[in-house]
C-alpha positions as CSV (number, residue, x, y, z in Angstrom):
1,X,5.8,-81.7,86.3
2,X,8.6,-80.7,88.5
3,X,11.9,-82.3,88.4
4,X,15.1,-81.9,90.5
5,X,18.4,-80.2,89.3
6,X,19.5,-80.6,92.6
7,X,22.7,-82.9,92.5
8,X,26.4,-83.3,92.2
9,X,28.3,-80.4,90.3
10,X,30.8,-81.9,87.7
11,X,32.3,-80.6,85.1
12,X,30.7,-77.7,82.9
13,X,29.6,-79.3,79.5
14,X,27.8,-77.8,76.2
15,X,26.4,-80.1,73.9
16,X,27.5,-79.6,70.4
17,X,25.4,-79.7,67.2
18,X,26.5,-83.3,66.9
19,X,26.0,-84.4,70.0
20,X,29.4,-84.0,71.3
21,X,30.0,-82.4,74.9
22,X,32.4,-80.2,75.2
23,X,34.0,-78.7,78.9
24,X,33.7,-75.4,79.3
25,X,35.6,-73.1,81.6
26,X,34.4,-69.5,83.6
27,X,37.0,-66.9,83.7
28,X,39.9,-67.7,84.9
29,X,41.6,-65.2,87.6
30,X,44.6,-63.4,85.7
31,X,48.1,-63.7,86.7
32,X,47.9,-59.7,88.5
33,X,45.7,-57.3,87.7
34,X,43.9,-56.6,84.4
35,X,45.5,-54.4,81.9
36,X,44.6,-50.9,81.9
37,X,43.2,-50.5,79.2
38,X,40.6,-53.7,79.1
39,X,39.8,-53.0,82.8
40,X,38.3,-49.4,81.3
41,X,36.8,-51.0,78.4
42,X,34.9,-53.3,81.2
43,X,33.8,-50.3,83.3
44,X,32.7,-48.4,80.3
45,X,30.6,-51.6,79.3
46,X,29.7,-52.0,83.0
47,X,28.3,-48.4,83.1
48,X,26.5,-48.7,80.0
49,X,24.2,-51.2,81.0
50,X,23.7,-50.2,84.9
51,X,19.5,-50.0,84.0
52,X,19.5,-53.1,82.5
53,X,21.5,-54.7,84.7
54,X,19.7,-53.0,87.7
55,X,16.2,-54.5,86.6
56,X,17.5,-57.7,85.9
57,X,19.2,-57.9,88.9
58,X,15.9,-57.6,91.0
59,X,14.0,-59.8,89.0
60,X,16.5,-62.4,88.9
61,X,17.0,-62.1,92.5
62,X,13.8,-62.9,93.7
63,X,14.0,-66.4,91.6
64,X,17.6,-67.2,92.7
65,X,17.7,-65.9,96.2
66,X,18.1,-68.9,98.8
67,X,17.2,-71.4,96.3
68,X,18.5,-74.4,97.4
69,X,17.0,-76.7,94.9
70,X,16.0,-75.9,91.1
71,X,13.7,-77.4,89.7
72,X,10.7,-76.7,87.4
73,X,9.1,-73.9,88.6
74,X,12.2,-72.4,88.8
75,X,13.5,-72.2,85.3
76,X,9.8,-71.2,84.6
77,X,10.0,-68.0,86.7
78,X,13.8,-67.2,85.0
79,X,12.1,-67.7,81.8
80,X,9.3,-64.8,82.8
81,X,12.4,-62.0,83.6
82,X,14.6,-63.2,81.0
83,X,11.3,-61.8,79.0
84,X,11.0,-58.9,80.7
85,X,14.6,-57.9,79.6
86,X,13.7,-57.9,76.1
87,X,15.9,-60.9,75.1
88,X,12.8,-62.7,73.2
89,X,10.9,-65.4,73.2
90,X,12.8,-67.8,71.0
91,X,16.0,-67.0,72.8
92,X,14.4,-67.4,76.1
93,X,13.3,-70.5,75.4
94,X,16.3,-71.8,74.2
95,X,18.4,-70.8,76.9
96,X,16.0,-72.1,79.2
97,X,16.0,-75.4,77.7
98,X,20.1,-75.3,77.7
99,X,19.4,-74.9,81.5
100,X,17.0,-77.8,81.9
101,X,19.0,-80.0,79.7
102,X,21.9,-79.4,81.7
103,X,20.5,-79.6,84.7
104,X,19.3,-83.2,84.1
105,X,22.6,-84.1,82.7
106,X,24.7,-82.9,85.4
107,X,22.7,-81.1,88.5
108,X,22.5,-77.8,89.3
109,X,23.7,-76.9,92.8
110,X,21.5,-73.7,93.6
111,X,20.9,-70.2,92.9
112,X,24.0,-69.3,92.9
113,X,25.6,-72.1,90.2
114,X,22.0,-71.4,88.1
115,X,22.9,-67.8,87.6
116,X,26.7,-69.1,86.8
117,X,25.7,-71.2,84.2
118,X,23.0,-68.6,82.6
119,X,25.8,-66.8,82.2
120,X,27.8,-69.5,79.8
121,X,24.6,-70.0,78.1
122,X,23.7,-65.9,77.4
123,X,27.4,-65.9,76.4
124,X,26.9,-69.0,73.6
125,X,24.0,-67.3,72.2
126,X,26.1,-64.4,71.3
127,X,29.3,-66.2,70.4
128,X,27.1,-68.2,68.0
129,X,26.8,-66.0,65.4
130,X,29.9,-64.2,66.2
131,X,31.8,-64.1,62.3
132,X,35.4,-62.3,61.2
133,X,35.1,-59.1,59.3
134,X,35.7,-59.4,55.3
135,X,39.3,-58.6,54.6
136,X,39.2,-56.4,51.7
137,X,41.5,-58.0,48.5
138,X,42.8,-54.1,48.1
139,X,42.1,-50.8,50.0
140,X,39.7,-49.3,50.7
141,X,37.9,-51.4,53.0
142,X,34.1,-49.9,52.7
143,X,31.9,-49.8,55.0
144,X,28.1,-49.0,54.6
145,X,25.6,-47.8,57.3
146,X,21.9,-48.6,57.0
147,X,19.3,-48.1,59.4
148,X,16.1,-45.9,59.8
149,X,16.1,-42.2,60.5
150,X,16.4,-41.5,64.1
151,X,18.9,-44.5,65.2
152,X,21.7,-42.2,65.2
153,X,23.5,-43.7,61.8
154,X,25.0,-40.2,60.7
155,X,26.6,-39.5,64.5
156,X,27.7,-43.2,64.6
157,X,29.0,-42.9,61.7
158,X,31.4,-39.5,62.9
159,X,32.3,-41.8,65.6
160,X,32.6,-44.8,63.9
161,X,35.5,-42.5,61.7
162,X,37.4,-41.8,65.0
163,X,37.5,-44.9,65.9
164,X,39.1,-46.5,63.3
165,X,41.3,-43.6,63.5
166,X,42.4,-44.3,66.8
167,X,43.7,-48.2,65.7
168,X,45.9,-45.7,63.4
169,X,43.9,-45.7,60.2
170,X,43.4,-43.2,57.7
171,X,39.2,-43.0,57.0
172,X,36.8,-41.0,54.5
173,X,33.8,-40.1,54.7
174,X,30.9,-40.4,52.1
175,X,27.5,-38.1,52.6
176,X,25.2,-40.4,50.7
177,X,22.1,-39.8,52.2
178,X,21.2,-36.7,50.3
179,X,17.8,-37.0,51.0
180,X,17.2,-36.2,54.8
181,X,17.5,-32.7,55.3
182,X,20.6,-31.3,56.8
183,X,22.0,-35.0,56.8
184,X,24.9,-33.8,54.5
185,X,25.5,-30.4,57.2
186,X,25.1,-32.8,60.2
187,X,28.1,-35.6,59.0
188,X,30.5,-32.6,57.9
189,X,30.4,-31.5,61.8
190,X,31.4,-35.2,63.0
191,X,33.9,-35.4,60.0
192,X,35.6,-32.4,61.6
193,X,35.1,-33.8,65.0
194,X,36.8,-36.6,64.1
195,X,39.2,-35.3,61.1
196,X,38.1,-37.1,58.7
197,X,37.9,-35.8,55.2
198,X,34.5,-36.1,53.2
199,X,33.1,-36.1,49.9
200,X,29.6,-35.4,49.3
201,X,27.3,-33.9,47.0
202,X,23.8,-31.5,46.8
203,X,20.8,-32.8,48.6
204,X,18.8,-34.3,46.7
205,X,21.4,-35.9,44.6
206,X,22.3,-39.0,43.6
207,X,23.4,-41.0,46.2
208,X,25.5,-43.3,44.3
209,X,27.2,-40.4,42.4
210,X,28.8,-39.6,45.4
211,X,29.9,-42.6,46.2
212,X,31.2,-43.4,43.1
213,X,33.1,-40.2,43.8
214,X,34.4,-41.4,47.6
215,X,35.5,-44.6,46.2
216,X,37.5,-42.9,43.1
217,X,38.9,-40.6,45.7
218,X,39.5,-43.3,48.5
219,X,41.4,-45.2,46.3
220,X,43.6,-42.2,45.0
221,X,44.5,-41.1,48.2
222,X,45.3,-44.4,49.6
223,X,42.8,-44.3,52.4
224,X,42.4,-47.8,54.5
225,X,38.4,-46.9,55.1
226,X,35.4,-45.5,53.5
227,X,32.3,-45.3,55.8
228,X,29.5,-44.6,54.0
229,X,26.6,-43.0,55.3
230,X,23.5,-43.8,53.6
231,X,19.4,-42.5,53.8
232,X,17.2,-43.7,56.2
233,X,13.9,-43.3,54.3
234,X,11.6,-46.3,55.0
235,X,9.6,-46.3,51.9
236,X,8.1,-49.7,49.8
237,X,10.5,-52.2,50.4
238,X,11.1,-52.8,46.5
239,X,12.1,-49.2,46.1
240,X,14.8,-49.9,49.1
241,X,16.2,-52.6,47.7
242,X,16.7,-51.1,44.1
243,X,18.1,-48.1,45.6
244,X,20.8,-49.8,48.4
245,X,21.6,-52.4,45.6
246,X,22.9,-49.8,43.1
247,X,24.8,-48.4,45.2
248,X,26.3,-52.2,46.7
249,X,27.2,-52.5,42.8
250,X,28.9,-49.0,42.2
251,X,30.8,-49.2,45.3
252,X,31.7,-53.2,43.6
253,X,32.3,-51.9,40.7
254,X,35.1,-49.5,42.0
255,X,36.6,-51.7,44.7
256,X,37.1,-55.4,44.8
257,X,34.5,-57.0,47.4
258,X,32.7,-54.2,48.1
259,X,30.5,-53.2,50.5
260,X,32.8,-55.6,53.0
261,X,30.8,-54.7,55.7
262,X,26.9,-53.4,56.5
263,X,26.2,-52.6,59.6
264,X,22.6,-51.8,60.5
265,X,22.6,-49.2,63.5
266,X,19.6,-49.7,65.6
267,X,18.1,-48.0,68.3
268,X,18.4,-50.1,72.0
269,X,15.4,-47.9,73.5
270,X,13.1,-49.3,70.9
271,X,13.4,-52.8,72.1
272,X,11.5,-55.6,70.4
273,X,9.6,-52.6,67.9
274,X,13.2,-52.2,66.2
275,X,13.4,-55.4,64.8
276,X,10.8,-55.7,62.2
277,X,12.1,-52.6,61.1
278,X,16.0,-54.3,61.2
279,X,14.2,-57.2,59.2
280,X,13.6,-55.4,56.2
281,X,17.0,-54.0,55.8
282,X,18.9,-56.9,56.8
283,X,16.8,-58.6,53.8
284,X,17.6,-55.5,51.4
285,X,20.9,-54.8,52.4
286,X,22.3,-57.8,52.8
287,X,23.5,-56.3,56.7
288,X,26.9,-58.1,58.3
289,X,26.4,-57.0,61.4
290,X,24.8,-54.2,63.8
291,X,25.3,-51.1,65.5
292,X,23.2,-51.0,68.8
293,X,23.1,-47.4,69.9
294,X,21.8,-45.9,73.0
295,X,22.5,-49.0,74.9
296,X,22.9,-46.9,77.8
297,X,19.6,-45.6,78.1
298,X,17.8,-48.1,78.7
299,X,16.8,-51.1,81.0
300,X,15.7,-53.7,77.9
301,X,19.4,-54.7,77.0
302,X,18.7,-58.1,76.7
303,X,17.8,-57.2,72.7
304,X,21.4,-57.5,72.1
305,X,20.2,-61.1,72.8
306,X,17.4,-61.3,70.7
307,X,19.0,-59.7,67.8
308,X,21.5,-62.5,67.6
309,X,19.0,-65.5,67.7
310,X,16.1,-63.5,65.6
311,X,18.4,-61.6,62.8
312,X,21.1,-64.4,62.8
313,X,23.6,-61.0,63.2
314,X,26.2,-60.2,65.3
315,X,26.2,-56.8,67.2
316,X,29.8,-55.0,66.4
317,X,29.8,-51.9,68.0
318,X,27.6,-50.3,71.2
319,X,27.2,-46.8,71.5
320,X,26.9,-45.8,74.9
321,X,26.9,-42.1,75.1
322,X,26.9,-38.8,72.9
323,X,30.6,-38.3,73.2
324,X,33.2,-39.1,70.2
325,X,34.6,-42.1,72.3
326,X,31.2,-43.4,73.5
327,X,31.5,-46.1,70.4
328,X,32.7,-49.7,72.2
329,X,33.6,-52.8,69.9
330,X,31.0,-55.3,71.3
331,X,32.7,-57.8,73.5
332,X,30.0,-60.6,74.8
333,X,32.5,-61.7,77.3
334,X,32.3,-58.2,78.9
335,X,28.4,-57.6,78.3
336,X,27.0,-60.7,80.0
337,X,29.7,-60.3,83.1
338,X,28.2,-56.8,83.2
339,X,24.7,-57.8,82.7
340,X,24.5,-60.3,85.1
341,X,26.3,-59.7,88.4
């Protein structure tokens, strides 16, 4: 049945999990021009999702372009490309039905005003499960990497090193996944392109040997992060638990809190197919929050959507090219302004 969200503007309201509405506001225009440094964290996120953004764009234009009344049948067709972008079906759904409940609370004036408010409601999806990072009791803070072989955890891990080293703090690195060969040889060239020290040990060895070593030596040296790379092996799932939860317990053992974060690096090309694969070790690993890598290559961004609504998990970090500095802090202020132009 098709109903009109054709009517008088007011106001922009969410409705609260008690029932409360609450204004919202867009962006509002900054006294001068933005500061360097956040206008070239915006172009850098900007670039990074041109495909998705490109694809979206024409599918989202041929729903919006000279609407002059939204109804039904519209929200119907934005439900079909917001699908096609890989954000999911739940999340889909439920920003659709944000939009229709909206709409016959306030009106929608349009294409144009439909697109604005997607916008605030992509934008609440993510903030939603946005949380605040652990603060570690007493240095280090650790942080362990988990993920399948093939995401890119070891090279986001080098660049995850640099850059906490460019907010000025001192990092180690710890080669614990001893089982992939060349792993150990392939995180001693990022810690050297990012000069950061490491400790690891033979392959094959025990992986929470050395990182009861990198904890031991973390703490003597005074060091205000350990990353810890760890193996990628997707065997039985009982085996992946035992293994990941000795290590959370030696790593507790040594330092108060411990791991205080776990970020899951996943691959964005693998859309939708990553995240029974991100299932498991967010079960097994207890994961705080995820690294989405390759987000430039590919035009299915909207995952970063569906990881948030299906996993419950924020995304932290993007990595949007092979360079040392192609690792962005996630910002979903700047990804949805990007993504949806």
């Amino acid at each position: 049945m098709a109903f009109s969200l054709f009517g008088k503007r007011g106001s922009e309201t969410k409705t609260t999990d008690d029932g409360k509405d609450i204004e919202l506001h867009g962006d509002a225009p900054a006294a001068g021009e933005a500061a360097p440094e956040r206008r070239g964290f915006f172009d850098r996120m900007r670039q990074a999702v041109t495909r998705t953004r490109d694809s979206f764009a024409e599918s989202i234009g041929s729903v919006l372009a000279l609407t002059r009344e939204v109804d039904e049948s519209s929200l119907v067709e934005l439900e079909a490309v917001l699908l096609a972008a890989d954000i999911g079906t739940a999340t889909a759904r439920t920003i659709v039905e944000g939009l229709r409940q909206r709409g016959l609370r306030q009106g929608i004036e349009g294409g144009e005003e439909l697109k604005r408010l997607l916008k605030v409601e992509l934008k609440a999806v993510l903030d939603g499960v946005a949380r605040e990072d652990a603060v570690p009791a007493a240095l280090p803070e650790v942080v362990m990497m988990v993920g399948v072989n093939g995401t890119g955890k070891t090279t986001t891990t080098g660049k995850l090193a640099a850059y906490y080293a460019t907010q000025g703090r001192t990092v180690l690195l710890c080669a614990a996944d001893t089982f992939r060969a060349a792993a150990i040889e392939q995180l001693e060239v990022w810690a050297a392109r990012s000069e950061a020290p490491i400790i690891k040990t033979k392959t094959g060895g025990d992986p929470s040997a050395a990182l009861y070593d990198a904890c031991t030596a973390a703490k003597a040296r005074g060091t205000d992060v350990l990353i810890v790379d760890t193996a990628g092996r997707l065997h039985t799932k009982s085996d992946l638990m035992k293994e990941l939860d000795k290590m959370r317990r030696t790593a507790e053992r040594l330092v108060p809190g411990a791991p205080h974060q776990t970020l899951l690096v996943m691959d964005a090309t693998t859309g939708q197919n990553g995240l029974q694969q991100a299932r498991l070790f967010t079960e097994a690993a207890r994961v705080t929050g995820i690294v989405l890598t390759k987000l430039d290559g590919t035009a299915k961004g909207g995952i970063v959507l569906a990881i948030a609504t299906e996993l419950g998990l924020p995304v932290k970090f993007v990595g949007v090219g092979e360079k040392m500095e192609d690792l962005l802090a996630f910002d979903s202020a700047a990804f949805v302004d990007s993504m949806v132009r």
